[in-house]
N, C-alpha and C positions, 0 to 999 in steps of 0.2 A: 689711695690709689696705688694698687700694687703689680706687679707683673702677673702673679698667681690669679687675677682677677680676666686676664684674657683667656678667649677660648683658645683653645688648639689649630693647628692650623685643619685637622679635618673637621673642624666644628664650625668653621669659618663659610659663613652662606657664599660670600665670593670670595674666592682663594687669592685676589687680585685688589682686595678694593677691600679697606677699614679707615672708618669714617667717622667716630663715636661723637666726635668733639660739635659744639655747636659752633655753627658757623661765623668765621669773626673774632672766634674768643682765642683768649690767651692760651688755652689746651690743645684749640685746632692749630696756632702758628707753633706749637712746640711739636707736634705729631709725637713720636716713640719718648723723646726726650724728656716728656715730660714725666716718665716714672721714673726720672732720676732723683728721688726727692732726696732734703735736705737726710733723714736716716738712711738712706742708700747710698747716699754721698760719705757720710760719718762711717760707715761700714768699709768699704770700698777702702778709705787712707789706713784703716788700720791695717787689716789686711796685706796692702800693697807698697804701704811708703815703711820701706826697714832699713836701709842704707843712706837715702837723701839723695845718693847720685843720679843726676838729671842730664836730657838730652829735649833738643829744640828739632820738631819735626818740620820746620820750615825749609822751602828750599831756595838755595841763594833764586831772587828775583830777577837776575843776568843771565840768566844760563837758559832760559827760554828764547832765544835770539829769531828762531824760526817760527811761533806759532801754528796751527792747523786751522784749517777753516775759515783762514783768512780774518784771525785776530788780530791782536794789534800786540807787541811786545811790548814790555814795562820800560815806559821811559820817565826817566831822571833829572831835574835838571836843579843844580846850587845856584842861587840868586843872593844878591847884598840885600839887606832889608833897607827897603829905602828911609835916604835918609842919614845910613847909619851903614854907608858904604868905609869897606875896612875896620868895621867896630864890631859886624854879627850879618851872620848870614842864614837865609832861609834854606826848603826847596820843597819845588813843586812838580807831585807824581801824578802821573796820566797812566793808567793801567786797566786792564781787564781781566778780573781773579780769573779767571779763566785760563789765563797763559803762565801760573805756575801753581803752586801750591794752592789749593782750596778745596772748601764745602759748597755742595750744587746744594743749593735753597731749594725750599715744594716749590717756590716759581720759576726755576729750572726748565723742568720739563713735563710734558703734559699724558694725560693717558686718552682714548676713548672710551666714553661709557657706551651701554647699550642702545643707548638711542641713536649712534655713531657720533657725537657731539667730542670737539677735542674740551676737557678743563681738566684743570688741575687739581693737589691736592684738597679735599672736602667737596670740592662742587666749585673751586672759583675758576671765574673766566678772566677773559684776556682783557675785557672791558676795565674788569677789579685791577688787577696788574697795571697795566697803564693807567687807573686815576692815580691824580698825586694826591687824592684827598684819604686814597685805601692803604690801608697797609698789610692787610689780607694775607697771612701765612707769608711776609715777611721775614729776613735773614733777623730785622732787629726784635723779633721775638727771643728768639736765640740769646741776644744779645745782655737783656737785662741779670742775667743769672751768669751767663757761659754754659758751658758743656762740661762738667764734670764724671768721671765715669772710669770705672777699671776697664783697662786694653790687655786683648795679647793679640801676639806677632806670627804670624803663620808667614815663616821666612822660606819661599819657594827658591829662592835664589841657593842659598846654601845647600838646600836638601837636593837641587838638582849637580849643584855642583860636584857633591859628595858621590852622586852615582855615576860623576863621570859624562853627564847630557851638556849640551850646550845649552846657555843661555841669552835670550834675545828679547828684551822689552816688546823689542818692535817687529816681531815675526807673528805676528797674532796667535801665538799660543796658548790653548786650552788648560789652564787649570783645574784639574778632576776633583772634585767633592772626597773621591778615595783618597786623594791625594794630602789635599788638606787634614783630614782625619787621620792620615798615616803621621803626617808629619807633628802634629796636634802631640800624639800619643807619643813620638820619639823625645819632645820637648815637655812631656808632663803636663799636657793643656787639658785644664775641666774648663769648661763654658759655665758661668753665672749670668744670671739675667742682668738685663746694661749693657752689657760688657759693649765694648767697638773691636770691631775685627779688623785686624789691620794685618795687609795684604803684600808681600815685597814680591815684586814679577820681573823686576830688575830694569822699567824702563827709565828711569834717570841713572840709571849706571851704563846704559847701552847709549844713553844719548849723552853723556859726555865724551864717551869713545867716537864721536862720529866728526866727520871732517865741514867746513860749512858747506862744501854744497851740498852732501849729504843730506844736511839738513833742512838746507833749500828744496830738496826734492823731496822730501818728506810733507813740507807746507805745501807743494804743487801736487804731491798726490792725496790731499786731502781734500783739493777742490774737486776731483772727479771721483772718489768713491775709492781708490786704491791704496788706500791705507791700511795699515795694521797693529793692532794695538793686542800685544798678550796681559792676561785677563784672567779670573774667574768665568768656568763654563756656565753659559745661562742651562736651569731644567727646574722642572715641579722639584728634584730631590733637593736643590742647592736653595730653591726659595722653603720649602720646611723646612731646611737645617735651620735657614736663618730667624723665622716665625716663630719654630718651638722654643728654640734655645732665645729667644727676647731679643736678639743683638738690637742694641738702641741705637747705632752706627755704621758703619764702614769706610775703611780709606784704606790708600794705597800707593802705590808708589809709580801707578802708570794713570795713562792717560783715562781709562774710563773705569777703572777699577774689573768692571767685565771686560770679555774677550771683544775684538772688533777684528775680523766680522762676525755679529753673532752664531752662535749655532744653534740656538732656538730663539727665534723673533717671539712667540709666545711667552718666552717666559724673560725678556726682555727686562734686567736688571732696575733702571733708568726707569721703565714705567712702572713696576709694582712698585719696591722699593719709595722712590720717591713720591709720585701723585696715587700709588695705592696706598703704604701703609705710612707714610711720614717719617723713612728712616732716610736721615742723613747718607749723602755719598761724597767720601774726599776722594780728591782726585791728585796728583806730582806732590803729595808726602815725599819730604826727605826721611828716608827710610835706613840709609845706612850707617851710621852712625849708631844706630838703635840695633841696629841686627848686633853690628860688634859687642856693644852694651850687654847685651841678650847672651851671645855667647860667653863675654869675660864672666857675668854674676852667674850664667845658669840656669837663667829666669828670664821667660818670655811672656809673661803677665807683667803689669806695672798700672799706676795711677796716671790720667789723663786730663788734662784741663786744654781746655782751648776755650780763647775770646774771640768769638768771631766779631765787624765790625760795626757798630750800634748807629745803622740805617736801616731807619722804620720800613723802607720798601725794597732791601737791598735783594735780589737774585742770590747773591752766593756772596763769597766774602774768604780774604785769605785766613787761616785758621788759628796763627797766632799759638800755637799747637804745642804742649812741652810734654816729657815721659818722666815720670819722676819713680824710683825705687827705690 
């Protein structure tokens, strides 16, 4: 099973929709991932790991205070174990990966096929998802191996700063395809197949700068539609980029990793990506940290591992996410 083995994206009967795997099986809950194999993996360290110096793409789990959509914030709470009050203490988390760093699972979000029918990644339905007896393109497919894979860093944040633009996570800004490729080429980025694309748009840098109500008004304008989240531009060019070039991933450091509000509903990140082609999407990547990293070595390629969390029927899952070079 190798990359070389997929057609092209103009060879591709539906430009929207790759489905190889049998249904149920361990290739359909991996989607792209699974031509990560163990020699792509052994390739990929040589390569990439030459210093050892690592960084944690996690982001602190407090600093989501306001949620969108009306999530729920991670909450915390230390407990004595009982019994054994003053000798050892627990604690017990209540959270929704959704409210900071994570990977949207294929049972994320759904596409329509032709028949207008909404399902998911391969053909599964909503029926599959809610049994607790399915585990049907599950996060804990993910889980038994991890995610191993060469990354690089398409740092929009710097490259806008450098010319002088302002930047705003949260002003729903268009990321250009030219743009990416410009910055790509300033940074000495080739694409290899695997690879995760990983996106800095500066929204966890915007949302530490902001005040609580701020932030409060950012969760109240996500229940009527008036949100904005800067992004990769959705288009037919930005999904070939990602097809030819194999990207087995993508994350980022904003809320959808695409722009919100889209500027093409057709080529709608969220539905190809995830329930058409089986490629992972991270979403509140701590990203800076990594840019620094990037600049002090030089080097905006690195080795990538992340353990998502090993629930057979899990939606999505924090990423547990490290950059090693």
């Amino acid at each position: 099973m190798t990359f070389s083995s997929l057609p092209t994206f103009d060879e591709l009967e539906d430009k929207k929709r790759f489905w190889p795997a049998k249904p149920g099986s361990k290739d359909e809950g991996l989607g792209m991932l699974r031509y990560l194999t163990p020699a792509h993996v052994a390739e990929v360290v040589k390569s990439e790991v030459q210093s050892g110096e690592r960084v944690c793409l996690n982001w602190d789990m407090t600093k989501l205070e306001t949620p969108g959509f009306n999530r729920i914030a991670c909450q915390h709470e230390i407990i004595p174990v009982p019994n054994h009050e003053g000798i050892a203490w627990d604690d017990i988390w209540r959270f929704n990966p959704q409210a900071g760093s994570q990977w949207d699972g294929f049972r994320h979000f759904s596409t329509v096929t032709s028949d207008g029918k909404r399902t998911w990644y391969g053909g599964t339905t909503t029926d599959e998802i809610t049994d607790d007896e399915s585990d049907r393109i599950g996060v804990g497919h993910w889980a038994q191996d991890g995610i191993a894979a060469r990354g690089f860093l398409i740092d929009y944040v710097s490259y806008a700063e450098q010319k002088g633009l302002d930047v705003d996570g949260m002003n729903g800004h268009a990321i250009t395809l030219e743009e990416v490729k410009e910055i790509a080429d300033q940074c000495n980025i080739t694409y290899k197949p695997g690879d995760i694309f990983f996106l800095r748009c500066g929204f966890t840098k915007t949302w530490n700068s902001l005040s609580m109500e701020q932030k409060q008004q950012y969760r109240e304008n996500t229940l009527v539609q008036k949100h904005a989240h800067s992004g990769l531009i959705q288009s037919e060019a930005v999904a070939r980029f990602i097809w030819d070039n194999h990207i087995a991933a993508v994350a980022g450091d904003g809320v959808s990793f695409e722009v919100r509000p889209a500027r093409d509903h057709e080529w709608n990140m969220h539905h190809i990506l995830l329930a058409g082609w089986g490629v992972p999407i991270g979403e509140m990547f701590d990203l800076e940290r990594l840019a620094e990293l990037c600049k002090t070595l030089k080097r905006w390629t690195f080795f990538v591992t992340s353990s998502p969390l090993n629930h057979p029927r899990a939606v999505a899952s924090p990423p547990n996410c490290m950059a090693i070079f």
